[in-house]
Structure formats: C-alpha cells, structure tokens
Backbone as a chain_set.jsonl record, in Angstrom:
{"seq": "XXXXXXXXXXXXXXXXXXXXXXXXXXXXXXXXXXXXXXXXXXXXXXXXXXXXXXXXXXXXXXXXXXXXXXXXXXXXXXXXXXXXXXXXXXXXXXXXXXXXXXXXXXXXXXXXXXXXXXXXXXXXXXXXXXXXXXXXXXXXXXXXXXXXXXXX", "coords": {"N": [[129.241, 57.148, 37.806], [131.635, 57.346, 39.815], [131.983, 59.228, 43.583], [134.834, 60.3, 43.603], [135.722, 60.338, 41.282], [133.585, 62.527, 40.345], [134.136, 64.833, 41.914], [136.992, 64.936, 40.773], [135.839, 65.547, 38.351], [135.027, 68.163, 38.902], [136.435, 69.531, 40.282], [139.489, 69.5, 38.667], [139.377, 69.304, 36.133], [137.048, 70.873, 34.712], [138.04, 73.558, 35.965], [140.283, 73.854, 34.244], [139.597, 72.951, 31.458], [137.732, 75.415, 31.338], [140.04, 77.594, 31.777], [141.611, 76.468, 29.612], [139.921, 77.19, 27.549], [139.27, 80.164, 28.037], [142.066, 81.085, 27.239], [142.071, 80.51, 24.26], [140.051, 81.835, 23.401], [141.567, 84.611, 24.423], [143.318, 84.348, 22.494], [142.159, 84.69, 20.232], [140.354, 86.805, 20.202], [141.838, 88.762, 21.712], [143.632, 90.388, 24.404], [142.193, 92.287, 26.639], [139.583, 92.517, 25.661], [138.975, 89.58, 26.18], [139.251, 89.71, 29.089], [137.232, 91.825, 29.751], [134.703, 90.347, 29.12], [134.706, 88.786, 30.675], [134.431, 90.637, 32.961], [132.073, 91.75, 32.376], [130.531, 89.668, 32.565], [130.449, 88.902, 34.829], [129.795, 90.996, 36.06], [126.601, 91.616, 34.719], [125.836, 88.944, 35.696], [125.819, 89.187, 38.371], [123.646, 91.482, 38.432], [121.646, 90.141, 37.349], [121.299, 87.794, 39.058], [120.281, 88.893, 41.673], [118.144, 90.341, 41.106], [116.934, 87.871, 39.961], [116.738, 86.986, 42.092], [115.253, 88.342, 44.407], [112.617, 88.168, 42.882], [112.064, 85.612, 43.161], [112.307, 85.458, 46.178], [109.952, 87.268, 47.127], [107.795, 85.613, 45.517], [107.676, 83.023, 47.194], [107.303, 84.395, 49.45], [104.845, 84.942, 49.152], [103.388, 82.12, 48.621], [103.731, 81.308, 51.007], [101.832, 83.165, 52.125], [99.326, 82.783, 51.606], [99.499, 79.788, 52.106], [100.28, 78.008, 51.02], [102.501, 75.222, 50.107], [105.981, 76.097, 48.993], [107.668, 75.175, 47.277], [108.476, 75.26, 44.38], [109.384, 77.998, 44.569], [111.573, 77.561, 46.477], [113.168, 75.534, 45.051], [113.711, 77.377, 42.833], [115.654, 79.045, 44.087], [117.129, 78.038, 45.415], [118.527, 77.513, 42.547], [119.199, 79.658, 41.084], [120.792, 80.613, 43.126], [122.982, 78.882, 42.818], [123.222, 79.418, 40.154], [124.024, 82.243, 39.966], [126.231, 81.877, 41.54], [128.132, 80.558, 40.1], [128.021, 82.323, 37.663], [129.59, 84.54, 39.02], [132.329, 83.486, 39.103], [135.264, 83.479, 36.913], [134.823, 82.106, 33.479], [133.924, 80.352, 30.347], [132.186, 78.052, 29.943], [130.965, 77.681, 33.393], [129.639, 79.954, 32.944], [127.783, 79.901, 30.901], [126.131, 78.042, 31.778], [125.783, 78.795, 34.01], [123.657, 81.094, 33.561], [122.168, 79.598, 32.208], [120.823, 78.826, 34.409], [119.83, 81.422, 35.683], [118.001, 82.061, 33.767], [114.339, 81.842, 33.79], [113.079, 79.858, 32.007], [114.862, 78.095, 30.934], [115.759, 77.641, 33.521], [113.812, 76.053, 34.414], [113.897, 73.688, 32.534], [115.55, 72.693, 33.181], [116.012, 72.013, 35.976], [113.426, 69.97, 35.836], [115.134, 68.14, 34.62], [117.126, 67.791, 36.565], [115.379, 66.771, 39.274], [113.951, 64.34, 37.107], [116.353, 62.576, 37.521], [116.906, 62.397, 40.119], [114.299, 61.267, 41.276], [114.573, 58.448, 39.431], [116.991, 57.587, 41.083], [116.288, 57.393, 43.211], [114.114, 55.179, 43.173], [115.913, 53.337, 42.112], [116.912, 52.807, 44.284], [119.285, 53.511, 44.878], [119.518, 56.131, 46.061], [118.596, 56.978, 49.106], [116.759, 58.787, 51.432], [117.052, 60.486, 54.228], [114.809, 61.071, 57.702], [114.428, 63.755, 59.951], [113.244, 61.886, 62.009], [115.28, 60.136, 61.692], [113.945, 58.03, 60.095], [114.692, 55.946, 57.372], [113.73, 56.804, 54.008], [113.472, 55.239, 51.117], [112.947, 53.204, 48.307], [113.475, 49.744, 47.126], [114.588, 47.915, 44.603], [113.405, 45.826, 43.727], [110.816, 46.397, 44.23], [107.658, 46.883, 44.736], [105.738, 48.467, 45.818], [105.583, 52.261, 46.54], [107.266, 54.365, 47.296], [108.831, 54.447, 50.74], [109.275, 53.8, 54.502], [112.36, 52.214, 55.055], [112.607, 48.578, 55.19], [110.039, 48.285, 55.604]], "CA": [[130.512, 57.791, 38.101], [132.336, 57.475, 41.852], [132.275, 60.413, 44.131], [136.027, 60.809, 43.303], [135.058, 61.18, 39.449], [132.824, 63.709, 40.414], [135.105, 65.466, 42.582], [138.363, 65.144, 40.017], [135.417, 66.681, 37.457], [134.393, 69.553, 39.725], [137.793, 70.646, 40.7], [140.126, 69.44, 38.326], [138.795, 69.254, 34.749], [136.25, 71.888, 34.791], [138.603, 74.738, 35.604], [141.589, 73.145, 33.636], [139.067, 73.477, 30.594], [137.976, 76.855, 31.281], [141.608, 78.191, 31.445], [142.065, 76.835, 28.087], [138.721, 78.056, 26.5], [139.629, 81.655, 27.937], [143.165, 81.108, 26.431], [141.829, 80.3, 23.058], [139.412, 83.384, 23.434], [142.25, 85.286, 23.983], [144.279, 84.423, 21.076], [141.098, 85.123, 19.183], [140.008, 88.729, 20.203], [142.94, 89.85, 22.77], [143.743, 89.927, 26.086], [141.693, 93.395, 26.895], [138.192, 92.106, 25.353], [138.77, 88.631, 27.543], [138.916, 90.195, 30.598], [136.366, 92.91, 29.729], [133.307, 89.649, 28.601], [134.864, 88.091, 32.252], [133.973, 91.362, 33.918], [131.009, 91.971, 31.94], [129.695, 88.273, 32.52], [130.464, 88.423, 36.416], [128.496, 92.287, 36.6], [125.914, 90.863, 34.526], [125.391, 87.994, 36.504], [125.293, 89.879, 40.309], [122.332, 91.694, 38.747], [120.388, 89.463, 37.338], [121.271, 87.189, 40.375], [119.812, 89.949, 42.571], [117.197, 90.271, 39.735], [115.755, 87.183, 40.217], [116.441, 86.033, 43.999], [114.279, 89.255, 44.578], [111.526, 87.719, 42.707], [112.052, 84.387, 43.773], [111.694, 85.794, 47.744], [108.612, 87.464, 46.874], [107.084, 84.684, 45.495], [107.968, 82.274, 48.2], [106.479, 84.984, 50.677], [103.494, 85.067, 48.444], [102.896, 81.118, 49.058], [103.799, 81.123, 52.506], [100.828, 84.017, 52.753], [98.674, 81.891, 51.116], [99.087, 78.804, 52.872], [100.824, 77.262, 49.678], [104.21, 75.086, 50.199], [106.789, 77.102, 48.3], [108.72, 74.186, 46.359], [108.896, 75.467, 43.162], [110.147, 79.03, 45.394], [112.605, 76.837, 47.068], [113.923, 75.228, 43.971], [113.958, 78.336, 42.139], [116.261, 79.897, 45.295], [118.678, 77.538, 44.96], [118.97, 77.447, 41.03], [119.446, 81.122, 41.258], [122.006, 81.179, 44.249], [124.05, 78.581, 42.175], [123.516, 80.782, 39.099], [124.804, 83.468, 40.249], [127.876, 81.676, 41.892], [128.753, 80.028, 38.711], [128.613, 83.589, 36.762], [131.048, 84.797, 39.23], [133.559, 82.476, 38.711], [135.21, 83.039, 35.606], [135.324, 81.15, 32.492], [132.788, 80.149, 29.472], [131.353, 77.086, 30.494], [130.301, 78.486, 33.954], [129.08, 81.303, 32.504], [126.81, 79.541, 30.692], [125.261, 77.192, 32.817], [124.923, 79.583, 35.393], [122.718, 81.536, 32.72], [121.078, 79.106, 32.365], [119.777, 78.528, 35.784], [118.854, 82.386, 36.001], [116.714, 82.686, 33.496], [113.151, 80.964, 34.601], [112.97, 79.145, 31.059], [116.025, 77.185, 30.971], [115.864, 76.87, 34.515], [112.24, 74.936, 34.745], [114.343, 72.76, 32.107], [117.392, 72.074, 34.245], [115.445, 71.528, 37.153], [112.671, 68.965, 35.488], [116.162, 66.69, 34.53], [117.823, 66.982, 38.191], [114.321, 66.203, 39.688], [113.71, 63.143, 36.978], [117.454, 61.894, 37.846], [117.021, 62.001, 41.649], [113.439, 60.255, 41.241], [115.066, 57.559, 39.548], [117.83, 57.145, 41.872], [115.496, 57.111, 44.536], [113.449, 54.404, 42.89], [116.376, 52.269, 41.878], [117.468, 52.146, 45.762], [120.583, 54.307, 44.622], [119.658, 57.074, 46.473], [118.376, 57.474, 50.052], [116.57, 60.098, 52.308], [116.621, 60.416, 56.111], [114.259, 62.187, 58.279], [114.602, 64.186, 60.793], [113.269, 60.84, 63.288], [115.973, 58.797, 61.949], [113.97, 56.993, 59.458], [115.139, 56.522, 56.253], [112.853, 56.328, 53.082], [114.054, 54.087, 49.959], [112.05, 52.037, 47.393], [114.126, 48.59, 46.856], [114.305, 48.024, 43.265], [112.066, 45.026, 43.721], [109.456, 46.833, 45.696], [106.212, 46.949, 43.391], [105.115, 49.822, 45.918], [105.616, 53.517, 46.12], [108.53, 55.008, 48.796], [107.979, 54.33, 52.556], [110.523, 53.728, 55.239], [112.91, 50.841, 54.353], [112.433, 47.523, 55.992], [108.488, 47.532, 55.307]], "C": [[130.683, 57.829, 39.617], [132.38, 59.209, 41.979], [133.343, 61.294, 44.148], [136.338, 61.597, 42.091], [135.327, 62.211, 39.723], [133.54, 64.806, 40.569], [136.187, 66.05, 41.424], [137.39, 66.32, 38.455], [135.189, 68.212, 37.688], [135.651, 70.251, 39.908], [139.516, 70.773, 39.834], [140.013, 69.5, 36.876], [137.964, 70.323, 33.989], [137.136, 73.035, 34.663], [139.679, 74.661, 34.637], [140.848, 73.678, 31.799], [138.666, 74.797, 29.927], [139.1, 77.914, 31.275], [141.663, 77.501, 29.787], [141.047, 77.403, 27.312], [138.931, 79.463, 26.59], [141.317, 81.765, 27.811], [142.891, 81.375, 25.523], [141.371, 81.498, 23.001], [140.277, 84.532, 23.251], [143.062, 85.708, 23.253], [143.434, 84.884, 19.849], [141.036, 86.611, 19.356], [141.033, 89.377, 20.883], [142.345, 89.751, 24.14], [142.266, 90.54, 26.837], [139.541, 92.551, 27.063], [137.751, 91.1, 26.067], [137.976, 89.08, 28.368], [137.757, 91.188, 30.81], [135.016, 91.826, 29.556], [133.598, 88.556, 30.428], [134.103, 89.236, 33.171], [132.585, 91.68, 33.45], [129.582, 90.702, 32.438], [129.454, 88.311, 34.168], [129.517, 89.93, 36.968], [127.285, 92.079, 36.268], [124.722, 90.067, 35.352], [124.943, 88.278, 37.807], [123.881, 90.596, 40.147], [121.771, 91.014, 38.659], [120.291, 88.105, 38.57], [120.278, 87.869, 40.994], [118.343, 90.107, 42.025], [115.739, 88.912, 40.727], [115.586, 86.457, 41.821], [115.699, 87.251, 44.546], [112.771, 89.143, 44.229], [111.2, 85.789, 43.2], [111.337, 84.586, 45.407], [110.407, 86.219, 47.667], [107.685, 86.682, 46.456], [107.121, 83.289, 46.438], [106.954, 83.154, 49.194], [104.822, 84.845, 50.452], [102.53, 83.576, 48.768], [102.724, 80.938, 49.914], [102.37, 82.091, 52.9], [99.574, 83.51, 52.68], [98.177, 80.727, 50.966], [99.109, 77.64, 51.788], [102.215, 76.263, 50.327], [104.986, 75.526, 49.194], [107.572, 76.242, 48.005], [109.082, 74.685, 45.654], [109.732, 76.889, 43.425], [111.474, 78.571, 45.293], [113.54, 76.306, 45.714], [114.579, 75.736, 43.105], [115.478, 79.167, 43.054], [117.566, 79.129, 45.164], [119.538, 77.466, 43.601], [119.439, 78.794, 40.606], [120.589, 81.592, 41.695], [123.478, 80.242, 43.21], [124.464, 78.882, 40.77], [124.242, 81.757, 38.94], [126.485, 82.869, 40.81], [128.832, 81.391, 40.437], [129.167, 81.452, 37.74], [129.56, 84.321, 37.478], [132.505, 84.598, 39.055], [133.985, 82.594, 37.137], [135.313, 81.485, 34.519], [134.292, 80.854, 31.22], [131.783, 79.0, 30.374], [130.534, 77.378, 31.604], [129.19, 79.314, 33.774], [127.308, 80.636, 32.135], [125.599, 78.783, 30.984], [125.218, 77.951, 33.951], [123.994, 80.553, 34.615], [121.801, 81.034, 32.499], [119.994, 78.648, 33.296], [119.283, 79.479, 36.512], [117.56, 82.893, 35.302], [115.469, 81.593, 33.345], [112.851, 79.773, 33.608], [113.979, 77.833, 31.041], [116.068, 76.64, 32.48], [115.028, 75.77, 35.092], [112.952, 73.433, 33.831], [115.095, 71.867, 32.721], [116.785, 71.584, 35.304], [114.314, 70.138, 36.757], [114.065, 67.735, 35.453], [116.52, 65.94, 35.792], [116.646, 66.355, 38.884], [114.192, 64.475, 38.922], [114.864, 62.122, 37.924], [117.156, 61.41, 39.309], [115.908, 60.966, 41.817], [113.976, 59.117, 40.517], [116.123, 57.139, 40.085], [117.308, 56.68, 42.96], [114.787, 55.725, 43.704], [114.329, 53.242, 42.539], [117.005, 51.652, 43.102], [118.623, 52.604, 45.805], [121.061, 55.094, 46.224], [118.461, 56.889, 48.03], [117.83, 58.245, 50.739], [116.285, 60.116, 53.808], [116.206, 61.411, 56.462], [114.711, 62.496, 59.282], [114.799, 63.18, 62.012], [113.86, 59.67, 63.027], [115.619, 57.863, 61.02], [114.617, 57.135, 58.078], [114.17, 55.801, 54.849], [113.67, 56.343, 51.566], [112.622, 53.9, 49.355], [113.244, 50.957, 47.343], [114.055, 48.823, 45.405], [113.301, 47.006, 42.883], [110.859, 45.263, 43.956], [108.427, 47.278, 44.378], [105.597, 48.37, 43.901], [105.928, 50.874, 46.341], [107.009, 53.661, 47.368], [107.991, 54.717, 50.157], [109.621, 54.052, 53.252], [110.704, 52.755, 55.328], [112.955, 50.211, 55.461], [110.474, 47.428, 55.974], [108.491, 46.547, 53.914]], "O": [[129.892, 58.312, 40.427], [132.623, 60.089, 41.154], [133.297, 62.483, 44.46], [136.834, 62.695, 41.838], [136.362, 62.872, 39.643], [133.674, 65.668, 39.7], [136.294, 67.246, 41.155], [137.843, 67.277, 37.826], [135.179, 69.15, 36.89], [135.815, 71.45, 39.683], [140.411, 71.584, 40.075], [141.077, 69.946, 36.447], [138.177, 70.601, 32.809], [137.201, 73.606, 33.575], [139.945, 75.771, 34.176], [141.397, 74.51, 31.077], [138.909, 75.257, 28.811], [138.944, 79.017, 30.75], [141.765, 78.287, 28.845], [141.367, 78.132, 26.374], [138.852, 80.136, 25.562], [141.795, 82.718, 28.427], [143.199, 82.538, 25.261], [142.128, 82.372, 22.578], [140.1, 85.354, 22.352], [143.541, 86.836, 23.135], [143.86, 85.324, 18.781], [141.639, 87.438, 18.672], [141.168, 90.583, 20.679], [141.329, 89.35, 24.709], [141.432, 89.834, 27.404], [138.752, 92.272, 27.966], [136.649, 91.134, 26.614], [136.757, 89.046, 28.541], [137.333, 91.378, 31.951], [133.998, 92.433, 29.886], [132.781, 87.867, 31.039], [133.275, 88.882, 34.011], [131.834, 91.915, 34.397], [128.362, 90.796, 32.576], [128.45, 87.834, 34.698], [128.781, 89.975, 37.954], [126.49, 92.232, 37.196], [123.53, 90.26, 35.587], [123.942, 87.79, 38.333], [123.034, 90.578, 41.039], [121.058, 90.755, 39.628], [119.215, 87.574, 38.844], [119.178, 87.342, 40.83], [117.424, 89.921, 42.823], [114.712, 88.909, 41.405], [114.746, 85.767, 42.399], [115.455, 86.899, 45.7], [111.862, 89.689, 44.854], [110.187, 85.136, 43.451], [110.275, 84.102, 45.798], [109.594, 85.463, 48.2], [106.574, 86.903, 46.938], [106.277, 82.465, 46.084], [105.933, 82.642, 49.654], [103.906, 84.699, 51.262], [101.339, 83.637, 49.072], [101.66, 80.386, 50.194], [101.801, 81.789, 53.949], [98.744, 83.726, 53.564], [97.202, 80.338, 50.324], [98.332, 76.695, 51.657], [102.923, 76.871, 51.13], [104.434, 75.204, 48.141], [108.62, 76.476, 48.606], [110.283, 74.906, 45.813], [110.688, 77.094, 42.677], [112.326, 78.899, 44.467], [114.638, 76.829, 45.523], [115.575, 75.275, 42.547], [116.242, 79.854, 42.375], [118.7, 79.521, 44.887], [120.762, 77.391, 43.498], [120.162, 78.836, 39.611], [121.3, 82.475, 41.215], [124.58, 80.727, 42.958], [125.574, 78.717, 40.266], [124.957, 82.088, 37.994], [127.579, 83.352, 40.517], [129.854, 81.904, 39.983], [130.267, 81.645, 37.222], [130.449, 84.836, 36.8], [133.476, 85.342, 38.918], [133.354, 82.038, 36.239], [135.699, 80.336, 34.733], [133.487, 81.76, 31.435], [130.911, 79.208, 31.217], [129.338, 77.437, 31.316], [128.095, 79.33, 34.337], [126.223, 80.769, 32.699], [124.448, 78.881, 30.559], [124.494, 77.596, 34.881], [123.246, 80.964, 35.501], [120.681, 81.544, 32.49], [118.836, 78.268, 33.125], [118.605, 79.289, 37.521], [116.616, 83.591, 35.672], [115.701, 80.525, 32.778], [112.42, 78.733, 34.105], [113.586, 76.672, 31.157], [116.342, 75.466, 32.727], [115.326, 74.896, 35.906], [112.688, 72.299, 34.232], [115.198, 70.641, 32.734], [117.16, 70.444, 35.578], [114.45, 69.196, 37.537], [114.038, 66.686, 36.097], [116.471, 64.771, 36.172], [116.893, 65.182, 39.164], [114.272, 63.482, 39.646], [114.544, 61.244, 38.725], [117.164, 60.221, 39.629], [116.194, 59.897, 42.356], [113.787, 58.25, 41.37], [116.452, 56.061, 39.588], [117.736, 55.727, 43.611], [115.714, 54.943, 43.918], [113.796, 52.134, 42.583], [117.482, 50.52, 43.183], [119.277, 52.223, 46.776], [121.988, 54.973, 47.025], [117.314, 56.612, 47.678], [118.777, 59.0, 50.957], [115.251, 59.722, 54.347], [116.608, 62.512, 56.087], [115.482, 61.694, 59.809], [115.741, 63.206, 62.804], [113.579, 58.573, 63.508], [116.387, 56.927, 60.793], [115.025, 58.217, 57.658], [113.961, 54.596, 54.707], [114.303, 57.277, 51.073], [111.532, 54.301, 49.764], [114.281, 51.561, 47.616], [113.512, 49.841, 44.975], [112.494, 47.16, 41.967], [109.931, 44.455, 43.903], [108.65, 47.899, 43.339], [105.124, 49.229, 43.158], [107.092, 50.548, 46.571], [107.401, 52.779, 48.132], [106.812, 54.785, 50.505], [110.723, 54.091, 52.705], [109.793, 51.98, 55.619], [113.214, 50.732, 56.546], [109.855, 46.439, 56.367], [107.468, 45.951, 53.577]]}, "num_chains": 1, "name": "protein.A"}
C-alpha cells in the first residue's frame, strides 16, 4: 500500500467508519448510553494509560539500574502512549485496538507482528535505517549476509 493509501486510511476511512459504527450503536441502545460507553471508554483508558506507563517507567528504571538495555521498556512506552491516545479518541474500533496495546498480553502480541513486519521489510531492502554517522544499514534482497551498512 502507497503512503497516500495509508494516509487516506488513517484520516479518511478510519474515522468515516467510526462515525457510522457509533451511529449504528446509537440506533441500537440510544443516544445517552453512546455517549456515556464514549466517556466511559476515554476515563477508562486515561487510567489504565497512567496504570501502565507507571509500570512501564519503573521497569525501564529498573533496567537502566541494572545495566540492562530497556527495549522491551521502550517498546512497551510507546504501545502504551499510543494506547492511550487511541482510547481517547472516540469511536469502537479505536477503542479497541488501543485496549489492546494496554494490556501487556495483547500487547506482546501486537508488538511480536510489527517487529516480524519491520524485520522483513528490512530484509527485503524495503525498509532502511540511518545512523546517527550518516550510514545507512539495509540487507539487499540478494545479500546471503546479515544487515551491515549498504554498499559492502
């Protein structure tokens, strides 16, 4: 899918959907109950946001004390922060996928996929990473060996 896709999915399709799913909802139970599983879903969500980026920091500090690198911290920190954004935002869909990336079960799931995906993007030469000194490390899709900085 092009970056435009993506885009026309993220900002145009997505909420377009969620307005009609919390339409339908409301022709089902009423207006009142809607807006009350919107406010319920978005109070909800700020704690257990808060919830777990509280244990997330603590365990990050815990590696860092320990002389650990804090990846799985780090990964957790962001799956959390966009957890919680997503349950702000109304709508179902949201809702639910930002649920799913607060609680640690579903989120070790969600995170194993985006991780495989990016490792094979990276491996098919898709995908890209530049360092800090400029270089940038690839695999070719021909390349028999492991990642290194492209042009070896």
């Amino acid at each position: 899918m092009s970056i435009l896709g993506r885009l026309a999915l993220l900002f145009v399709i997505v909420p377009l959907l969620e307005l009609a799913l919390l339409i339908q909802m409301g022709q089902l139970v009423g207006f009142w109950p809607t807006i009350a599983l919107v406010v319920f879903t978005g109070l909800t969500g700020a704690w257990l946001t808060r919830m777990e980026g509280l244990r997330t920091i603590w365990r990050l500090r815990d590696d860092l004390e320990n002389g650990r690198v804090p990846g799985q911290a780090l990964m957790d920190g962001v799956a959390v922060l966009a957890g919680g954004a997503l349950l702000l935002t109304p709508g179902i869909l949201t809702d639910f996928v930002g649920f799913g990336l607060l609680f640690p079960g579903s989120r070790r799931i969600i995170q194993k996929r985006i991780m495989a995906r990016l490792e094979d993007r990276i491996r098919e030469g898709v995908l890209q990473v530049s360092t800090s000194g400029g270089e940038v490390w690839t695999r070719a899709p021909d390349s028999p060996s492991g990642p290194g900085p492209a042009g070896e």
